[in-house]
C-alpha positions in Angstrom: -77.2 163.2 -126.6 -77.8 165.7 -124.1 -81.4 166.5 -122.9 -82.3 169.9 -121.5 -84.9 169.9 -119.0 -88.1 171.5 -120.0 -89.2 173.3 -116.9 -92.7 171.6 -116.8 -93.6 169.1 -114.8 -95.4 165.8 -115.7 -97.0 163.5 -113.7 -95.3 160.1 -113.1 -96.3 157.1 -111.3 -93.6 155.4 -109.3 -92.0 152.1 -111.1 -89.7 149.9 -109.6 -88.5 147.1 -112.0 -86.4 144.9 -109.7 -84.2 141.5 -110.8 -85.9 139.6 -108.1 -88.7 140.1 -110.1 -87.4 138.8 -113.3 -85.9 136.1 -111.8 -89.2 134.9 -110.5 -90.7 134.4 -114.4 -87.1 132.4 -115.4 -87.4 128.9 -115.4 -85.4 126.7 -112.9 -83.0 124.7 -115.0 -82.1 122.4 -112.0 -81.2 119.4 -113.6 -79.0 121.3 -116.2 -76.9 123.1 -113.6 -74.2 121.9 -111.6 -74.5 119.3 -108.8 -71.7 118.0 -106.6 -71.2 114.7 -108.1 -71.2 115.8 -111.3 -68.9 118.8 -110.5 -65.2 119.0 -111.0 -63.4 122.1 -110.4 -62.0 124.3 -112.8 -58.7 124.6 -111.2 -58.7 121.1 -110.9 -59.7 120.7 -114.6 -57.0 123.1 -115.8 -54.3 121.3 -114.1 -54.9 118.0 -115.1 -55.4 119.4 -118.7 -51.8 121.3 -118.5 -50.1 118.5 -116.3 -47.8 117.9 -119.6 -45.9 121.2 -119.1 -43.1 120.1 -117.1 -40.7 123.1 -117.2 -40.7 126.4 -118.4 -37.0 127.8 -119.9 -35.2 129.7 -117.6 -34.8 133.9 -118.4 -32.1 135.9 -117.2 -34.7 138.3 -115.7 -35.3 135.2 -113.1 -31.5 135.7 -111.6 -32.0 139.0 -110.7 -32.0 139.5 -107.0 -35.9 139.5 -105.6 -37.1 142.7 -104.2 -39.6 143.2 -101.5 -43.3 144.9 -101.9 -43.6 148.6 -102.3 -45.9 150.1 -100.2 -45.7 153.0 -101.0 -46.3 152.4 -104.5 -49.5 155.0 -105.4 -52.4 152.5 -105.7 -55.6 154.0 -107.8 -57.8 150.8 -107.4 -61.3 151.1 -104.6 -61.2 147.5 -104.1 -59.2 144.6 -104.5 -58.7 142.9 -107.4 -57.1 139.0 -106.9 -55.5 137.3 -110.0 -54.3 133.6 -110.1 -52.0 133.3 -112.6 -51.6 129.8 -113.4 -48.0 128.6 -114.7 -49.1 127.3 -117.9 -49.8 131.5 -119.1 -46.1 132.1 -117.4 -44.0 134.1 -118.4 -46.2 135.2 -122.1 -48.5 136.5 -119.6 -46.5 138.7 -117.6 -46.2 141.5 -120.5 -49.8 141.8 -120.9 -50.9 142.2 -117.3 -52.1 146.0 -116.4 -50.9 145.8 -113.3 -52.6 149.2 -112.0 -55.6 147.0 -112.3 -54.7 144.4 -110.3 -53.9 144.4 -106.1 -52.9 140.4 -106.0 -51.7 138.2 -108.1 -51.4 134.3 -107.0 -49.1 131.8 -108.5 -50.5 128.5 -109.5 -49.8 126.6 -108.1 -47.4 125.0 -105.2 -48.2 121.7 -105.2 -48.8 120.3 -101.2 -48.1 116.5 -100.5 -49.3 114.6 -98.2 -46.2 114.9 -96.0 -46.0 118.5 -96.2 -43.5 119.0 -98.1 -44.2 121.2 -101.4 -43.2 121.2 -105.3 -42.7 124.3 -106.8 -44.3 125.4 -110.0 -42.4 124.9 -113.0 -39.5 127.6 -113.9 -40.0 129.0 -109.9 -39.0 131.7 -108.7 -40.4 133.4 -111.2 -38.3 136.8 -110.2 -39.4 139.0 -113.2 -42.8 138.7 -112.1 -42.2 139.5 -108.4 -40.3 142.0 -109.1 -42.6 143.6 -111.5 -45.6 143.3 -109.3 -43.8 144.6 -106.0 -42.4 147.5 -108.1 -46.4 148.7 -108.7 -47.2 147.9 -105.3 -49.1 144.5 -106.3 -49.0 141.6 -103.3 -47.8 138.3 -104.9 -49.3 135.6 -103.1 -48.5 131.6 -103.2 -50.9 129.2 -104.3 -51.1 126.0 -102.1 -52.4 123.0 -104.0 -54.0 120.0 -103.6 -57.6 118.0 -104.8 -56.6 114.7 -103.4 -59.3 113.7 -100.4 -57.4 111.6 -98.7 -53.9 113.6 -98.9 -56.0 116.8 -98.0 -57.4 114.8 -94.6 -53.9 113.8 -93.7 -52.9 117.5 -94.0 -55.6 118.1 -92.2 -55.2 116.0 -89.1 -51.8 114.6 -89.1 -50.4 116.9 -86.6 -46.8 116.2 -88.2 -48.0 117.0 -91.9 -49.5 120.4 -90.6 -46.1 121.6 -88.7 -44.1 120.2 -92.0 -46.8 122.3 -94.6 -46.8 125.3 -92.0 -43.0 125.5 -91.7 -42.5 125.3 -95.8 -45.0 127.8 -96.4 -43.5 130.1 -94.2 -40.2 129.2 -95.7 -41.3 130.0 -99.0 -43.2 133.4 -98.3 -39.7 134.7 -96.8 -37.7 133.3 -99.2 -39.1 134.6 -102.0 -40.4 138.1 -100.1 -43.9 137.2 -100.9 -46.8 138.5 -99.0 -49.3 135.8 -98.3 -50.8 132.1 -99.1 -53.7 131.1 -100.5 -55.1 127.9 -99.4 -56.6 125.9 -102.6 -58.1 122.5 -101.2 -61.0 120.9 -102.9 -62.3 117.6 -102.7 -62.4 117.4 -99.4 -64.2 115.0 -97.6 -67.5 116.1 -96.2 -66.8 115.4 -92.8 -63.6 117.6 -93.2 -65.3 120.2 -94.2 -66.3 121.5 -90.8 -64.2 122.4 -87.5 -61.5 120.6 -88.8 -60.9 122.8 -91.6 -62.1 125.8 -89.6 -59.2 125.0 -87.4 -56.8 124.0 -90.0 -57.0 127.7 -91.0 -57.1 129.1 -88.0 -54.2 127.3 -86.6 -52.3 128.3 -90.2 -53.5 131.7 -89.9 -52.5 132.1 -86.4 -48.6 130.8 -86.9 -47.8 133.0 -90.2 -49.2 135.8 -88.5 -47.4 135.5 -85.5 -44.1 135.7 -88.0 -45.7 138.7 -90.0 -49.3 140.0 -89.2 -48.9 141.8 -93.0 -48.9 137.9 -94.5 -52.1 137.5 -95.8 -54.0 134.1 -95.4 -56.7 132.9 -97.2 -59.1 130.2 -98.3 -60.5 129.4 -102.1 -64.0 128.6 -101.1 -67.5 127.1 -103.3 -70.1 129.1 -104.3 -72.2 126.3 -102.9 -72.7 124.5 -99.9 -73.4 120.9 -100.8 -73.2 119.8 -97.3 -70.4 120.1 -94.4 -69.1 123.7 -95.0 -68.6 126.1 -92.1 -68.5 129.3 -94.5 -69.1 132.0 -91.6 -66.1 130.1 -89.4 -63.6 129.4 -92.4 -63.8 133.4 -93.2 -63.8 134.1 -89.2 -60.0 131.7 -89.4 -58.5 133.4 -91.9 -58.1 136.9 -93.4 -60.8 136.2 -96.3 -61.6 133.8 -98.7 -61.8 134.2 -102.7 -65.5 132.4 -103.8 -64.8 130.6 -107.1 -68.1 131.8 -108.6 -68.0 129.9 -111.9 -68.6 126.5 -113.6 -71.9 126.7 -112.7 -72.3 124.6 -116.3 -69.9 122.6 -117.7 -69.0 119.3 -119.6 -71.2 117.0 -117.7 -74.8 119.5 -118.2 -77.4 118.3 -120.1 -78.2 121.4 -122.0 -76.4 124.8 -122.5 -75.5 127.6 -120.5 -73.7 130.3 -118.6 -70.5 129.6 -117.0 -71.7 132.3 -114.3 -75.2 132.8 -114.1 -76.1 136.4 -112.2 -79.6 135.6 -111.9 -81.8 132.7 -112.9 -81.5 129.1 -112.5 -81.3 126.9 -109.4 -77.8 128.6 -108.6 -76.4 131.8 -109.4 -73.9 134.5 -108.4 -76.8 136.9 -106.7 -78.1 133.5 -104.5 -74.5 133.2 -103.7 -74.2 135.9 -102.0 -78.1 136.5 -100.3 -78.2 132.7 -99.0 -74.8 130.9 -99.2 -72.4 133.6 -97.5 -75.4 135.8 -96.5 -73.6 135.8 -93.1 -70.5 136.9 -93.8 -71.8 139.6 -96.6 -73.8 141.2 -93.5 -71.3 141.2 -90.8 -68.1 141.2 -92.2 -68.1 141.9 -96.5 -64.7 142.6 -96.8 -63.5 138.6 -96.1 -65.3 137.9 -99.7 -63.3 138.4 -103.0 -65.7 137.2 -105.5 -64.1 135.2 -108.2 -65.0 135.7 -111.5 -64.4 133.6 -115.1 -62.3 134.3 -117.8 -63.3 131.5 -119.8 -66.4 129.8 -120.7 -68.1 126.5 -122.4 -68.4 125.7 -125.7 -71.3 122.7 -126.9 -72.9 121.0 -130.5 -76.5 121.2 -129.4 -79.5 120.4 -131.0 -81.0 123.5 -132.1 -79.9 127.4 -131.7 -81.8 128.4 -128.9 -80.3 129.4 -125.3 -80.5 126.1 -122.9 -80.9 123.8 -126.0 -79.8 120.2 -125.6 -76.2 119.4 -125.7 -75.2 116.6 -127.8 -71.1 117.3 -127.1 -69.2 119.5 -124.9 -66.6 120.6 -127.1 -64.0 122.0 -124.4 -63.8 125.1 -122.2 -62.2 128.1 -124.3 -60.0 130.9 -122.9 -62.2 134.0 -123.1 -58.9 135.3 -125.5 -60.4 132.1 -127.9 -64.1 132.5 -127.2 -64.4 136.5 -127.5 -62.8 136.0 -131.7 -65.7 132.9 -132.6 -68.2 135.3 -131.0 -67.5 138.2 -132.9 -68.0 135.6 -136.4 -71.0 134.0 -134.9 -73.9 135.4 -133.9 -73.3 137.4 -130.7 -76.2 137.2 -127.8 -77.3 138.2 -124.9 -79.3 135.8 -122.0 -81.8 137.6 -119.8 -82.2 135.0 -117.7 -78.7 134.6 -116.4 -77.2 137.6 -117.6 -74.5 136.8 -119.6 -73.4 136.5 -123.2 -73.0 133.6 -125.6 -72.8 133.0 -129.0 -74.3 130.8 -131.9 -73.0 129.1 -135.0 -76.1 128.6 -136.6 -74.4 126.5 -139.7 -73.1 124.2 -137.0 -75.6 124.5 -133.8 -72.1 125.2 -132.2 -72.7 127.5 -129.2 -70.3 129.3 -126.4 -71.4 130.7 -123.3 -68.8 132.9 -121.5 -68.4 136.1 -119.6 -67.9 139.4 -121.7 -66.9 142.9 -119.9 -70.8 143.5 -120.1 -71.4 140.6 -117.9 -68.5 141.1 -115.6 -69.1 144.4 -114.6 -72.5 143.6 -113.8 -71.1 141.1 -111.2 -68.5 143.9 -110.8 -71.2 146.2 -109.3 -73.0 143.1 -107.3 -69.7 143.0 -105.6 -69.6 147.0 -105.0 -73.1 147.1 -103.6 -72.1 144.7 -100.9 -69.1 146.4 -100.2 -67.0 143.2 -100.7 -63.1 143.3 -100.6 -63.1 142.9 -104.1 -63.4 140.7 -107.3 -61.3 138.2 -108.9 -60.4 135.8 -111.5 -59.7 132.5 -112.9 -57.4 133.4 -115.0 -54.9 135.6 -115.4 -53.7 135.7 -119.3 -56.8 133.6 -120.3 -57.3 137.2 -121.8 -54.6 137.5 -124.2 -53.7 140.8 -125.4 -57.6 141.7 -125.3 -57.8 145.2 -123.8 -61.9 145.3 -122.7 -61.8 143.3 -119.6 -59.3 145.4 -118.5 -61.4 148.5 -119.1 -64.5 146.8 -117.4 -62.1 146.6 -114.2 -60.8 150.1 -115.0 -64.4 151.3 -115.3 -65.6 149.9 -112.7 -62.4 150.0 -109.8 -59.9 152.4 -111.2 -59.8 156.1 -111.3 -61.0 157.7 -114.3 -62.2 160.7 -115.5 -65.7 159.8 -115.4 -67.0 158.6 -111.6 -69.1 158.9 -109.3 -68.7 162.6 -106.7 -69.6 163.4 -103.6 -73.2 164.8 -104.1 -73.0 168.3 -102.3 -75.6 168.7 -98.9 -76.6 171.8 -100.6 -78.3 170.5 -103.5 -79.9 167.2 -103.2 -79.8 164.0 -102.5 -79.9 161.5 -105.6 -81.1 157.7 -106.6 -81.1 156.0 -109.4 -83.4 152.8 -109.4 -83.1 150.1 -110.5 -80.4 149.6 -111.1 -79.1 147.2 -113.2 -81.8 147.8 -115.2 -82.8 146.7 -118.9 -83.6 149.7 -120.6 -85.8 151.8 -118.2 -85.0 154.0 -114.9 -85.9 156.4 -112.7 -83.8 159.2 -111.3 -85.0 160.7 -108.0 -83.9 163.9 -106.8 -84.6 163.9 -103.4 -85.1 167.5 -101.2 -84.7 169.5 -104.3 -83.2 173.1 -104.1 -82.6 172.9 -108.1 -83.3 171.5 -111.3 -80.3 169.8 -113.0 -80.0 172.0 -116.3 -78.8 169.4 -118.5 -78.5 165.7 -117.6 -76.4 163.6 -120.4 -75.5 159.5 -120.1 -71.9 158.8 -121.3 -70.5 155.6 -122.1 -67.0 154.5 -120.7 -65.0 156.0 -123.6 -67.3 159.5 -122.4 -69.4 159.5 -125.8 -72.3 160.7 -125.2 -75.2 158.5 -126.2 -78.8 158.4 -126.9 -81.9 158.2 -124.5 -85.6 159.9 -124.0 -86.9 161.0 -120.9 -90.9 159.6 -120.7 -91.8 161.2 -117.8 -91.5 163.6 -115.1 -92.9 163.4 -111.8 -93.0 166.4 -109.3 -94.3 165.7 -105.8 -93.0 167.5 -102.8 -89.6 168.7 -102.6 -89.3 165.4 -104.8 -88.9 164.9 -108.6 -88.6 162.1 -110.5 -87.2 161.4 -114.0 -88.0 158.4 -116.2 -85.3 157.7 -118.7 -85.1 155.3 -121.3 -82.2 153.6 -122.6 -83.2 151.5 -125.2 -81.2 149.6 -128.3 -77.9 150.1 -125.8 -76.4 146.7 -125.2 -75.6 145.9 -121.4 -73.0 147.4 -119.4 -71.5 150.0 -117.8 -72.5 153.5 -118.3 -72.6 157.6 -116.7 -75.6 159.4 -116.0 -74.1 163.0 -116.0 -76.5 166.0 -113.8 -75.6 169.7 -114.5 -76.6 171.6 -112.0 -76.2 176.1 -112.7 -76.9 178.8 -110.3 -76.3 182.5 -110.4 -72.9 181.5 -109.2 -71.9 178.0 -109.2 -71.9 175.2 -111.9 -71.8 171.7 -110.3 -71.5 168.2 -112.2 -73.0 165.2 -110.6 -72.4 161.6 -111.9 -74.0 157.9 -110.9 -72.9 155.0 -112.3 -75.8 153.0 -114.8 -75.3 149.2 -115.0 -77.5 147.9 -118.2 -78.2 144.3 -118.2 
């Protein structure tokens, strides 16, 4: 619905609803989160679950000469968007990837032994996909592998490992025509944690580059720094690192919960970024891809109510898997971490797990802090769905619907908070005119329903209260029409509901 404004002018006291704020009334579910002894990563967890795969069936579209990356391939996205694609969703995968969407894709995974040396995924190279992905100007990156401690410290120190690793990475990157490595090492020993893998990368970093400074290096990182981790230096050695911000909860938590958690808990996606890289968000944002999941946790628990008691972790559903039971259950929405999960209520059978609603409010986290971009783990976990494809679309892509360039000669505009719940304020600031119309769309551009509450006129200032409520969280467009004797001008901010 559109609202025209009435020309009169209420009074409106100033209201700043801020998720600090709401964080601060959540309880702290420390014992139910994730904990370093208890954690085990979910590429680690993946692998060993799909280690019986041994060989994927050789296509004809994989003896096709490998071309290199077009550059000059028109790119639409405004930040980057990094995929792994695992080799268990290879090749079904391939025909459902929108690969405007996407400005990286990483194969899962090359394994690295303690020698150096390196096995190929199964069914490598996998030419169909190269080629398809340098064709739309999409970097296809190499995955290096390995969550042994002990293998990962001889890599790390054995100065003939290293040269052997360095050498058959760079082998395979030219071989193949692919344009960087990605350096997956976890369970690494504390005391490796520091210089040594500091200068691991940085010596890695520093011999591909000398080869090709377009090779891109980098480093998947925690979202927590249990002890050892050099964050600021690891992104300072490399070109940037991708922070696997999930499995948060998982099979070994004592209660339910989000995979994710925005807000809320002992650990979550916004602390993440204000205390464990708050160093490299402020001086350099754009070594940060945040990773993102596309999968969740499902649990029997003892009653239907968010954080109950787990009596069994069930298994941790592809969001392709998780998104169907949802839409039969009983579909909800946390406040305090800002995500979704779902019910059973027959079976006290619940699933927690990232929806486009609460991606693209991590989406936007990422945007305000002018990262280089967002993530996942993984590619194809999706299926043929199309709507986390649209969340990147909404929120990266270029669509009809975005935000302008605000003209000097009319105003300048804030919309605050934002995320919000239901309620926001839209500040016109140095006013010259009153918008004529203002209209909040939805990502399809329907229009939907709101009230204004207030109006607030103080100065060259005015303020407008909207309220959104009964709209479930996501991504929206507040739309300002703005008419003069001679000009029509159409101003539009993006809303995030959570």
């Amino acid at each position: 619905m559109a609202i025209n404004i009435i020309k009169n002018i209420y009074k409106l006291k100033p209201v700043s609803l801020l998720i600090s704020a709401f964080i601060s009334l959540a309880p702290i579910l420390v014992n139910a989160q994730i904990s370093e002894f208890s954690y085990k990563s979910k590429h680690s967890y993946d692998l060993s679950y799909h280690k019986t795969i041994l060989e994927i069936e050789k296509d004809i579209n994989n003896i096709k000469p490998i071309i290199p990356l077009n550059k000059n391939s028109e790119r639409s996205l405004s930040s980057s968007v990094f995929g792994y694609l695992p080799y268990w969703e290879y090749p079904s995968a391939v025909s459902t990837l929108h690969f405007d969407l996407l400005s990286h894709i990483s194969v899962f995974d090359f394994h690295a032994n303690a020698d150096g040396s390196i096995d190929n995924p199964p069914g490598w190279p996998w030419t169909d996909l190269i080629n398809k992905s340098h064709e739309n100007g999409v970097k296809v990156i190499a995955t290096i592998v390995n969550f042994n401690s002990s293998e990962i410290h001889t890599l790390l120190t054995n100065d003939n490992a290293k040269t052997t690793l360095f050498g058959n990475i760079l082998t395979i990157i030219q071989q193949y025509y692919l344009d960087g490595v990605n350096i997956d090492f976890e369970n690494i020993n504390t005391s490796d944690r520091g210089m040594i893998l500091v200068s691991f990368m940085g010596e890695l970093t520093a011999y591909i580059h000398n080869i090709n400074p377009s090779y891109e290096i980098s480093f998947a990182s925690p979202p927590v720094n249990w002890g050892g981790w050099d964050f600021a230096g690891l992104a300072n050695s490399c070109d940037y690192l991708f922070i696997m911000g999930y499995n948060f909860w998982g099979g070994w938590s004592i209660t339910s919960g989000p995979c994710s958690p925005l807000t809320g808990g002992n650990y979550n996606i916004m602390k993440v970024l204000s205390e464990e890289y708050s160093d490299i968000v402020s001086d350099t944002p754009d070594k940060l891809i945040l990773g993102v999941p596309y999968y969740g946790n499902s649990w029997i628990t003892e009653d239907n109510t968010a954080y109950s008691a787990v009596i069994d972790h069930l298994r941790q559903p592809k969001y392709k898997s998780a998104i169907v039971q949802a839409e039969q259950d009983s579909m909800c929405w946390d406040l305090i971490s800002n995500t979704s999960w779902s019910v059973d209520n027959n079976t006290i059978k619940q699933i927690w797990f990232d929806s486009d609603s609460s991606l693209s409010l991590k989406y936007q986290l990422a945007i305000e802090n002018q990262l280089k971009g967002v993530g996942m783990w993984a590619l194809g976990y999706d299926g043929n769905r199309p709507e986390l494809w649209q969340a990147l679309r909404d929120n990266f892509g270029t669509t009809e619907i975005n935000d302008e360039v605000i003209p000097t000669d009319v105003c300048n505009i804030t919309v605050y908070p934002n995320p919000a719940t239901q309620d926001l304020n839209v500040r016109i600031m140095n006013i010259i005119e009153i918008p004529d119309v203002i209209s909040i769309k939805d990502p399809s551009g329907r229009n939907i329903d709101f009230n204004i509450t207030n109006i607030d006129k103080t100065g060259d200032d005015l303020t407008i209260k909207l309220s959104m409520k009964n709209h479930k969280p996501g991504l929206y467009f507040l739309s300002l029409n703005f008419t003069d004797k001679s000009t029509f001008r159409n101003i539009i901010k993006k809303l995030i509901l959570y």
